[in-house]
N, C-alpha and C positions, 0 to 999 in steps of 0.2 A: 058376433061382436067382440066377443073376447079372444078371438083367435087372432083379429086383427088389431086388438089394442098390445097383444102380446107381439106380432110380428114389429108393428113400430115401435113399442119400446126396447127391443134387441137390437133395431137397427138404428137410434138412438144411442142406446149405449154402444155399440161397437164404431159409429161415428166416432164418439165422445174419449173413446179411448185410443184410439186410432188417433184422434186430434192432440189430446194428453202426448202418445209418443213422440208425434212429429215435434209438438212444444221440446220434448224432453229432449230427444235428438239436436233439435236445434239450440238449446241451450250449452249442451255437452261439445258439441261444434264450435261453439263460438266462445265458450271460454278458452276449448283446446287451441283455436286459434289466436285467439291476443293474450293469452300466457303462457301456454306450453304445457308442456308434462310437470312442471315444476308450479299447476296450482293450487293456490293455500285453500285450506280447508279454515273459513270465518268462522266459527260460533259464536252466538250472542243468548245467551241463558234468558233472556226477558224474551225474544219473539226467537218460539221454538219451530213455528213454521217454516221460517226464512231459514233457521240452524238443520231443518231437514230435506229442506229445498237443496241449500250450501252440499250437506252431505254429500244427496244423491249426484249432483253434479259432480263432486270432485272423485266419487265413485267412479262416473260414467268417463271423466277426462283421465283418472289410469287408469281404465281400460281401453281407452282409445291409445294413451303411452305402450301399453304393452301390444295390444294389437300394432300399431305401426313398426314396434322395436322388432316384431317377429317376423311382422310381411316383408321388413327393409331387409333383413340377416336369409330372409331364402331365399329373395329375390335376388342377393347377393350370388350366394350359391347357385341358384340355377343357371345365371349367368353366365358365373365361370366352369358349369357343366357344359351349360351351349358352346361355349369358344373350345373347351377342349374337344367335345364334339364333332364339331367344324373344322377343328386340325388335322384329329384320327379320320375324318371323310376325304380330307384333301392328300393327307398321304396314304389312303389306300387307292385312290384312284391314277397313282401312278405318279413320275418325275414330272413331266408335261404337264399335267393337269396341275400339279404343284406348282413349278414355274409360271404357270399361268395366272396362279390364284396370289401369286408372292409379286409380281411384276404391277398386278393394278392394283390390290390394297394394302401391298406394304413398301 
């Protein structure tokens, strides 16, 4: 009996926590969304709940600022690795193969 009051209360809690982050994710979402990287951090001294709640989200929306500023600056770069890539393949395969590639996409 107590084997099984322990399995369900783990998979209670790991529901419950699991349900907690989706909340948290989705609050951190949706502030990043209708304010930006630029959101204020409220505090209100009389309800330290809501001042810790506030916190954590404004935590979680710069770290979603900096994650995006990092993914956007490499995705940048790989980019312009692929195109140089795609140059140095088209001029080793020859003038022809060149002319060919420069006539339909440029």
């Amino acid at each position: 009996m107590f084997l099984v009051l322990h399995i369900v209360f783990w998979t209670v809690l790991k529901f419950l926590l699991a349900a907690l982050g989706f909340l948290y994710a989705g609050l951190v979402l949706m502030a990043y969304r209708t304010e930006g990287p630029r959101f204020q951090l409220r505090v209100n001294w009389q309800d330290p709940f809501r001042s810790a709640q506030q916190l954590l989200v404004w935590l979680g929306v710069k770290a979603v600022a900096a994650i995006v500023r990092v993914g956007s600056s490499t995705w940048e770069m790989l980019s312009e690795a692929s195109a140089d890539l795609g140059e140095w393949y088209v001029r080793q395969r020859g003038d022809e193969t060149e002319a060919t590639f420069r006539s339909r996409f440029l």
